[in-house]
C-alpha positions in Angstrom: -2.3 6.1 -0.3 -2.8 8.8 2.3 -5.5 11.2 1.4 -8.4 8.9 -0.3 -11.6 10.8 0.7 -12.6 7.6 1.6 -11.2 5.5 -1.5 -9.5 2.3 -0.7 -6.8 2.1 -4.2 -7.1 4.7 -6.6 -9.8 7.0 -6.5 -12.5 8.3 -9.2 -10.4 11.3 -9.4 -7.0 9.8 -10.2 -6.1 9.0 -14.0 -3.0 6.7 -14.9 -0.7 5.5 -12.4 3.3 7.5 -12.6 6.2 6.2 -11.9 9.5 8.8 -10.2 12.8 7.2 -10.0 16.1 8.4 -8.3 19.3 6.6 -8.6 22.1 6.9 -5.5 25.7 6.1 -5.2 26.7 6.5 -1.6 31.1 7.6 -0.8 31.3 5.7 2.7 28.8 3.9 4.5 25.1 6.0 4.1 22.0 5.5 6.4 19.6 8.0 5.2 18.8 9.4 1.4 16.2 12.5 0.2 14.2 11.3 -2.6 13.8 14.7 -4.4 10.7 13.8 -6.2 8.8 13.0 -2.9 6.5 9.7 -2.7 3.3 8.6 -1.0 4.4 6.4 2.6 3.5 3.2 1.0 3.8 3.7 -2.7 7.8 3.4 -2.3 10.3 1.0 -3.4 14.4 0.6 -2.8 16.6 -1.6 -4.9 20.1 -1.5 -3.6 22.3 -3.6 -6.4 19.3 -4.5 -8.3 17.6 -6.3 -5.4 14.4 -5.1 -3.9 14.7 -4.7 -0.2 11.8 -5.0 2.0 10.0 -2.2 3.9 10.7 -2.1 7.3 12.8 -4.8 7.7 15.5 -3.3 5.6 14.7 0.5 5.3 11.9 2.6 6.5 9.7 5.6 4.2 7.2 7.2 6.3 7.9 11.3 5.7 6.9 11.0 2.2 10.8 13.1 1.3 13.3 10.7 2.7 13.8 7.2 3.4 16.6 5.4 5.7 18.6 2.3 4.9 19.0 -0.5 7.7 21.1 -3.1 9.1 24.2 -0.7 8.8 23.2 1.8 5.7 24.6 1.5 2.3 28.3 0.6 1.7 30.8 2.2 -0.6 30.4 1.6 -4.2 26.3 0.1 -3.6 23.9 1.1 -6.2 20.5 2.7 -4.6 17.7 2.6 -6.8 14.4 4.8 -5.1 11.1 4.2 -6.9 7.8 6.1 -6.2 4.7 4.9 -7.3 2.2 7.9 -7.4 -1.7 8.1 -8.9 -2.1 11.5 -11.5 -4.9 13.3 -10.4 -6.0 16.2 -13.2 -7.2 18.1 -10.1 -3.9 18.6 -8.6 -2.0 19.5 -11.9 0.5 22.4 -12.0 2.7 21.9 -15.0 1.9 20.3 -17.7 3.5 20.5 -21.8 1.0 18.7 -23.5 -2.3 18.1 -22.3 -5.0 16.5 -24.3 -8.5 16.2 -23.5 -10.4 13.4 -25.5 -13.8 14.1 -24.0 -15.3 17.4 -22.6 -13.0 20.0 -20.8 -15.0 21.9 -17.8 -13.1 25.0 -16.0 -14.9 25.7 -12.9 -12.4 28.6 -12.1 -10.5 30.8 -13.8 -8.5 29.7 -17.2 -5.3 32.1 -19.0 -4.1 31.1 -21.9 -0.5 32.3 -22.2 1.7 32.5 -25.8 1.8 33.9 -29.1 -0.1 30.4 -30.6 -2.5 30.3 -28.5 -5.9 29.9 -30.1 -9.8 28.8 -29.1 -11.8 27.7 -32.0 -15.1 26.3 -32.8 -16.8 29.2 -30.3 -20.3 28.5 -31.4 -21.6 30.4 -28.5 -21.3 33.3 -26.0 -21.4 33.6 -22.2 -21.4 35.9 -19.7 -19.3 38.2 -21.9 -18.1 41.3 -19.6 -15.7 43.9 -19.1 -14.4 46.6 -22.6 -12.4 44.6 -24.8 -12.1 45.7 -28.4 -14.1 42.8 -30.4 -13.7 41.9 -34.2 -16.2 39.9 -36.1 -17.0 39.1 -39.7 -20.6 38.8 -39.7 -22.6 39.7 -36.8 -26.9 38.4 -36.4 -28.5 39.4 -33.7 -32.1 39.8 -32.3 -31.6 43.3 -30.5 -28.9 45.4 -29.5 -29.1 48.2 -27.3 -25.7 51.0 -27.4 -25.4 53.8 -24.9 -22.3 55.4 -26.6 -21.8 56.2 -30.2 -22.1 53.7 -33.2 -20.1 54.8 -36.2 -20.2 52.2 -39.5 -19.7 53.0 -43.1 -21.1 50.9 -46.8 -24.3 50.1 -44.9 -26.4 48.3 -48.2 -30.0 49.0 -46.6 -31.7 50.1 -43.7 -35.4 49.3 -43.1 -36.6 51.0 -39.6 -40.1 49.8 -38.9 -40.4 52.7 -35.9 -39.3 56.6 -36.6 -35.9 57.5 -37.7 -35.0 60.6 -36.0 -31.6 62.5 -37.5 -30.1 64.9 -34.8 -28.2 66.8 -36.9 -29.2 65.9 -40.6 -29.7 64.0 -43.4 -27.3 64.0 -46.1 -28.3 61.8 -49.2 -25.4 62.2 -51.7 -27.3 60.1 -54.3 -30.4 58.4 -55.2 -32.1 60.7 -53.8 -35.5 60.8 -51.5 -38.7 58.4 -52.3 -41.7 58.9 -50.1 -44.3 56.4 -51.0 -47.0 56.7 -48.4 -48.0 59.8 -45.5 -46.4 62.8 -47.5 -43.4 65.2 -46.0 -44.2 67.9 -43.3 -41.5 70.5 -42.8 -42.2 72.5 -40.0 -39.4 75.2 -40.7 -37.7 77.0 -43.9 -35.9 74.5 -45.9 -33.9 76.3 -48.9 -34.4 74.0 -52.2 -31.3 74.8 -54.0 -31.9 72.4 -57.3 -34.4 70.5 -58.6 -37.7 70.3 -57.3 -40.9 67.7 -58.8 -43.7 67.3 -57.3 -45.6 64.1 -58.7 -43.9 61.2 -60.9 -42.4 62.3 -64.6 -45.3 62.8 -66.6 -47.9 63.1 -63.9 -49.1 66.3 -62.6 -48.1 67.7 -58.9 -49.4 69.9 -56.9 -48.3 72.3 -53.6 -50.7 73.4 -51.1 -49.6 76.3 -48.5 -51.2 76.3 -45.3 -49.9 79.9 -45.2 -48.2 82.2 -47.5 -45.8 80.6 -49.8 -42.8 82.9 -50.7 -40.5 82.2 -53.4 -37.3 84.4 -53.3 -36.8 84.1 -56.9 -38.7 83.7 -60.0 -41.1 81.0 -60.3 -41.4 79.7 -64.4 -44.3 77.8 -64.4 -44.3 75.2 -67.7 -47.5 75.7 -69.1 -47.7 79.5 -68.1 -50.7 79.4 -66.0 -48.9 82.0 -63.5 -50.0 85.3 -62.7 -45.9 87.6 -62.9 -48.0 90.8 -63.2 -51.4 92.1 -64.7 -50.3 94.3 -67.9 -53.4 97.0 -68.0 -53.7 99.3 -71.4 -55.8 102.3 -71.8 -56.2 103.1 -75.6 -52.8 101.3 -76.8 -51.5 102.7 -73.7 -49.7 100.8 -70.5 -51.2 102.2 -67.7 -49.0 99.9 -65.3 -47.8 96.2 -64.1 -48.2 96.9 -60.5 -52.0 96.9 -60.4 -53.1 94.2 -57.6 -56.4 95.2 -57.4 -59.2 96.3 -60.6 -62.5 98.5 -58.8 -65.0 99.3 -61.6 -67.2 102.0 -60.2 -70.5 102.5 -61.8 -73.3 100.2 -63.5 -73.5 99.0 -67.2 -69.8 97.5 -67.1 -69.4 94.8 -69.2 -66.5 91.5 -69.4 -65.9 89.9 -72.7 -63.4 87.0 -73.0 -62.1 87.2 -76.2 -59.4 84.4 -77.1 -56.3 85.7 -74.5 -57.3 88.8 -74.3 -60.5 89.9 -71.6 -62.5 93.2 -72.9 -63.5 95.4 -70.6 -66.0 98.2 -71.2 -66.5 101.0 -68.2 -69.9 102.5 -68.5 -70.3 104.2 -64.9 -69.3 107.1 -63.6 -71.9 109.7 -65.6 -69.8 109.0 -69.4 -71.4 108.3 -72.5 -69.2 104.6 -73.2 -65.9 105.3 -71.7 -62.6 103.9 -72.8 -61.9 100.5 -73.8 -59.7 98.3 -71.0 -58.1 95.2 -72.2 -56.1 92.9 -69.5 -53.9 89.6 -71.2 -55.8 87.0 -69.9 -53.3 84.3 -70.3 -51.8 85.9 -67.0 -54.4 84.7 -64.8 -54.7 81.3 -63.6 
């Protein structure tokens, strides 16, 4: 066969042997016939009437297309039978409507897979995945992934961030609400608390310390009533006023007498012979 790399017969390359046929039924006398299939010079046979002529001495097939008839061509009413022997090589395949591969298939170009039935399975793994398709999984494990545009996902069960989770634009927790075990919580600017607020677990005492002023726009209840809302100051039986913020006792001989709630106060400076008896609710202070 022309073309063997070197082969003599069938090379490594070629699979099972093919057979092309082409029947003929010359009107007058015919010398020369197109095999449409083609052949291989060599790999042809011609059966006029059901007997095999021989090569050269009774017709010629060198151009691998056509083939002549000797000793006066082919008579009216003969029977030409033109039978091509060629070796399938995968390599050289163009069309093909089944094709099965027993072993391993290895593409060292470029495959397309064309029709609505079309299907790969058993993908175990992945390579050299490129380009922007749009990709659909079911379950996805990884060991790292790295995105440059935006990741949106929704019913995410748990996330554990061993590193700092850093919220551009907020956090909103619509239940369950915040635990922080370990490290406490800094806030930096003014954070309105409109519900709720404990500090410690139920049943265990909290506590908030202010680097700065603390300023409450409303009215802070404490539970146990250890909150100073205004020092009550009575002269006699008589209010003097709730505004007080500061108490200057001027003179010597003043005396403090905690009695119960109430704090007794007795003024003795400032030239008088025992002044007037000052009594400030104690429970008021902390």
């Amino acid at each position: 066969m022309a073309d063997r790399n070197g082969y003599i017969g069938r090379a490594p390359g070629d699979s099972s042997v093919t057979v092309a046929r082409q029947t003929f039924t010359p009107t007058g006398v015919t010398t020369d016939f197109t095999f449409s299939s083609g052949y291989v010079p060599g790999y042809f046979d011609l059966f006029i009437n059901g007997a095999k002529q021989i090569e050269v001495s009774d017709y010629t097939a060198t151009d691998g297309s056509t083939f002549s008839v000797l000793n006066g061509g082919a008579q009216d009413g003969d029977v030409l039978e033109g039978v091509a022997y060629k070796a399938f090589n995968a390599a050289t395949v163009t069309n093909a409507a089944d094709l099965t591969v027993s072993g391993n298939l290895t593409v060292n170009g470029t495959a397309t897979f064309l029709g609505a039935g079309t299907s790969v399975a058993f993908a175990t793994t992945s390579y050299n995945l490129a380009g922007a398709p749009d990709i659909t999984v079911n379950n996805l494990v990884g060991v790292a992934a790295t995105f440059s545009g935006k990741v949106s996902y929704e019913d995410v069960e748990n996330i554990d961030s061993v590193g700092i989770v850093t919220a551009r634009s907020g956090v909103d927790v619509l239940a369950g609400g915040i635990n922080v075990v370990g490290g406490g919580l800094t806030v930096t600017g003014v954070y309105p608390f409109s519900g709720a607020v404990q500090f410690g677990a139920a049943g265990v005492a909290g506590s908030i310390t202010s680097g700065g002023d603390a300023v409450f726009a409303g009215i802070v209840t404490p539970s146990d009533g250890r909150l100073i809302a205004g020092v009550g100051i009575n002269s006699a039986g008589t209010t003097i006023g709730t505004g007080i913020t500061t108490l200057n006792f001027i003179g010597t001989g003043n005396t403090f007498a905690v009695n119960g709630t109430t704090m007794d106060i007795s003024i003795q400076g400032g030239g008088g012979g025992g002044g007037a008896e000052l009594d400030v609710t104690a429970s008021l202070f902390i």
